[in-house]
C-alpha positions as CSV (number, residue, x, y, z in Angstrom):
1,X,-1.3,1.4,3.9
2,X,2.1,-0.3,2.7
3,X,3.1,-1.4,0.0
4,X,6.0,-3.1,-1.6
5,X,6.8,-3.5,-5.6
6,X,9.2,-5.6,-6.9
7,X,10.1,-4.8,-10.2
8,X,13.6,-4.8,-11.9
9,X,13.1,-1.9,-14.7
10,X,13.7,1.1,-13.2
11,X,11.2,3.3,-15.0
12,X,8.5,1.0,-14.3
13,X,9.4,0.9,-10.7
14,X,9.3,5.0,-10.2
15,X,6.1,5.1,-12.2
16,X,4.1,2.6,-10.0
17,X,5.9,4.2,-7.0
18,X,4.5,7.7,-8.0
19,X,1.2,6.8,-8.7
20,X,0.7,5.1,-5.6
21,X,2.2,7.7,-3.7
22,X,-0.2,9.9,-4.8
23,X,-2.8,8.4,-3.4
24,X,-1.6,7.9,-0.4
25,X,0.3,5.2,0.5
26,X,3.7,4.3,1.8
27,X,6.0,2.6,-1.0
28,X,9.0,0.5,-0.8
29,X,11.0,-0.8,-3.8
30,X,13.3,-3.7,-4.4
31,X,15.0,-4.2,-7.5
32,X,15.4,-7.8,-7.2
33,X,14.1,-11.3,-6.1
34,X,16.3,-11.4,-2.9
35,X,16.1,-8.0,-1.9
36,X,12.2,-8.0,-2.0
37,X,12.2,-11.2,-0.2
38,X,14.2,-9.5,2.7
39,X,12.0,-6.6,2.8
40,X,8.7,-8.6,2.4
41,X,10.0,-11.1,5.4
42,X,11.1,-8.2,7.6
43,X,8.2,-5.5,7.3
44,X,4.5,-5.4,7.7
45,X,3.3,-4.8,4.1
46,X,-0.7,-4.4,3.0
47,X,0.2,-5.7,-0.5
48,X,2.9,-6.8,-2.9
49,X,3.3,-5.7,-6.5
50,X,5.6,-8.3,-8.1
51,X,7.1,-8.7,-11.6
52,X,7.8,-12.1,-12.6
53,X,11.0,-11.4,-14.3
54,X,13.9,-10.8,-12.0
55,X,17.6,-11.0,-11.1
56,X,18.5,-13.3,-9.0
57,X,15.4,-14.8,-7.2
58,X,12.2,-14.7,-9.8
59,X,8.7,-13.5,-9.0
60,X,7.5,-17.5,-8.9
61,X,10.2,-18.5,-6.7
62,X,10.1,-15.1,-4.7
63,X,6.2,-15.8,-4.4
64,X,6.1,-19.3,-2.8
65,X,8.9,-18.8,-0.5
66,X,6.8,-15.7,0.9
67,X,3.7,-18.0,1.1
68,X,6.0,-21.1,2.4
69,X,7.1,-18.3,5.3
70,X,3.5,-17.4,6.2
71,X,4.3,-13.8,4.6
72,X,0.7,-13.3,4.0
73,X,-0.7,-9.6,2.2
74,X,-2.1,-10.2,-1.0
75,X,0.4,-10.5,-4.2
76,X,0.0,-8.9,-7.8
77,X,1.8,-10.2,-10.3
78,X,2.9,-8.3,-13.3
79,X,5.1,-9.6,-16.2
80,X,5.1,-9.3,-20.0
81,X,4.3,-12.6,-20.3
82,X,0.6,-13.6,-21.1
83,X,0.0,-17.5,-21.9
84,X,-2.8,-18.5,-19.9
85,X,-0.2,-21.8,-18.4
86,X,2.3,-18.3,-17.2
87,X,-1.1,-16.9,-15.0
88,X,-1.7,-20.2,-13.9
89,X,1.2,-20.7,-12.8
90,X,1.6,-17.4,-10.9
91,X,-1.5,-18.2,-9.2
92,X,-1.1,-21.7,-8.5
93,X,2.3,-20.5,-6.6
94,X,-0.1,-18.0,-4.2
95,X,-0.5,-15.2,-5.8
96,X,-3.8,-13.4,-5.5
97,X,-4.1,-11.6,-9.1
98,X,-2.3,-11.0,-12.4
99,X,-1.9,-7.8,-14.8
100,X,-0.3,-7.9,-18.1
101,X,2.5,-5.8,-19.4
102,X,1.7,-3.0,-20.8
103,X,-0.5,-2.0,-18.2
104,X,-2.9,1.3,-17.4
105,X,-1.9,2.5,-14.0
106,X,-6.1,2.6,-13.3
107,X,-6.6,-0.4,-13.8
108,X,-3.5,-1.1,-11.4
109,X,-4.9,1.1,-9.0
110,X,-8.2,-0.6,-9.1
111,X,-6.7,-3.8,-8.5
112,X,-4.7,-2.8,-5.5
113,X,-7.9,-0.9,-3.7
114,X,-10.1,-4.1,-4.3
115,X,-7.0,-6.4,-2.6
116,X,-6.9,-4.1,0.4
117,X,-10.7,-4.3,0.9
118,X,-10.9,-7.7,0.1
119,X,-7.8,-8.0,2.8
120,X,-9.5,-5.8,5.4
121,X,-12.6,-7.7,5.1
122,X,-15.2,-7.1,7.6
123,X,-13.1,-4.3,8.5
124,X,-15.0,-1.5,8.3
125,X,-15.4,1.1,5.2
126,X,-16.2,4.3,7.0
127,X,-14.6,5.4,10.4
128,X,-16.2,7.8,12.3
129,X,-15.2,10.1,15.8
130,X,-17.6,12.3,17.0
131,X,-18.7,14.9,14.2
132,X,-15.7,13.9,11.7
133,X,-15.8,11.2,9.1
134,X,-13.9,9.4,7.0
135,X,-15.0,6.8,3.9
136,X,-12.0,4.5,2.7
137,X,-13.7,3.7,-0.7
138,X,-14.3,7.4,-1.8
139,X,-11.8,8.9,-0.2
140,X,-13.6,11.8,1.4
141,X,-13.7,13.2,5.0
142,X,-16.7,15.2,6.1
143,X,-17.3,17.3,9.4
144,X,-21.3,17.9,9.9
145,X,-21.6,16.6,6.3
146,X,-19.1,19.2,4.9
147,X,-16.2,18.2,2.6
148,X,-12.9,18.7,4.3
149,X,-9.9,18.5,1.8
150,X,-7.0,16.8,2.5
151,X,-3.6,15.7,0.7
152,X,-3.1,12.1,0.0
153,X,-0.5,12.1,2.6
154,X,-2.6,13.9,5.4
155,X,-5.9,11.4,4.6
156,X,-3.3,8.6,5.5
157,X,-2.8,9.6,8.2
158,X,-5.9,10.7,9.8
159,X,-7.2,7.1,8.2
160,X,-4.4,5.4,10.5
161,X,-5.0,7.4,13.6
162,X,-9.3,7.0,13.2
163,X,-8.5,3.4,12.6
164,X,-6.5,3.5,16.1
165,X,-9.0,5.5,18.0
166,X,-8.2,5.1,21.7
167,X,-4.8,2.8,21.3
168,X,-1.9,4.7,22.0
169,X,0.5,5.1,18.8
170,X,3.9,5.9,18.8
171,X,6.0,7.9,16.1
172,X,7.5,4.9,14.7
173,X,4.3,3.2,14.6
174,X,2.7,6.3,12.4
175,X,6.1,6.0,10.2
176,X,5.9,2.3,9.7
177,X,2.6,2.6,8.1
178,X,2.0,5.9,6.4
179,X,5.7,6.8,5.4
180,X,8.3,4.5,3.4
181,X,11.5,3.1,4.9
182,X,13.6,5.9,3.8
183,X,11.9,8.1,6.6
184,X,14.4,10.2,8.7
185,X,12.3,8.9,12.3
186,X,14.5,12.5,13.5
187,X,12.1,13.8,11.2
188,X,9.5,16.7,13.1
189,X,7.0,15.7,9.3
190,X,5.0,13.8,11.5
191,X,4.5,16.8,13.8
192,X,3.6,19.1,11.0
193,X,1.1,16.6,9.2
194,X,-1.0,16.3,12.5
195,X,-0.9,19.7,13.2
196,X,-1.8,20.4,9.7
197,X,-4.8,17.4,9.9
198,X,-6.0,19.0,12.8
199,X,-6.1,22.3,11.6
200,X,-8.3,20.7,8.4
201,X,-10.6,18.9,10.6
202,X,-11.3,21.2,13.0
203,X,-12.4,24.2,10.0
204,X,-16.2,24.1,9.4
């Protein structure tokens, strides 16, 4: 999964970019309203994380011209601000949720995981191929019923590839979707994590 945050405060930014890291999924940052429009109208993102308050585009305007382009993933606004006419009018523009500065990172966390079900809706919650399986809401894979432990990094992917069983995938495709834009595509990671997946998977 991919994910974009727009937030302006720097500290902010690396803390939600950490913590969603580690667990799992590809993060992009922009710092301001135009910049995160460009990267929300030229990648494929799961989910947005946007603060209201930004330089030179804010997180209203930034929101309804993604929903005027189509951009569709589900939004999640955060912002110090907490009137009940500011949430309404975050989720009048198209926003799908709203979280209140200061935040826990949990309850962040908890938000995002219900957007991306509620997004992938019927998709599926468990994959399975052959013996191996994988469940996307308690993020445990299991050969013949034994935990096998992964990283954050290495459940990604295996989550993409299971989730692509019998398409062929290309390198960039992989990148795209379990790495952030700031991947070296000369990279041999890739290489390493599936070698290192498979030699997870295939221990009993």
């Amino acid at each position: 999964m991919r994910l974009l945050v727009v937030e302006d405060e720097k500290k902010i930014a690396a803390f939600i970019r950490r913590g969603l890291r580690e667990e799992g999924y590809a993060v992009d940052t922009a710092a301001d309203g135009e910049e995160g429009h460009f990267l929300a109208t030229t990648n494929d993102y799961d989910l947005i994380v946007l603060d209201l308050m930004l330089p030179k585009m804010d997180g209203l305007n930034l929101c309804r011209k993604l929903r005027r382009d189509k951009a569709s993933p589900p939004v999640i606004i955060l912002t110090a601000k907490d009137d009940v006419k500011d949430k309404v009018a975050g989720l009048d523009t198209g926003a799908d949720d709203y979280l209140t500065k200061p935040f826990a990172f949990e309850e962040l966390l908890a938000r995002v995981r219900a957007h991306l079900r509620k997004k992938n809706e019927p998709a599926a919650t468990r994959y399975r191929a052959g013996d191996l399986s994988l469940d996307l809401l308690t993020h445990r894979v299991e050969r013949d019923r034994k935990e096998i432990p992964l990283t954050a990094k290495e459940f990604a992917l295996l989550e993409y590839l299971m989730n692509h069983a019998g398409e062929v995938v290309t390198r960039t495709m992989i990148a795209e979707h379990v790495w952030d834009i700031h991947f070296d595509s000369c990279s041999n990671v890739i290489d390493v994590y599936i070698s290192g997946s498979g030699s997870s998977s295939s221990t009993s």
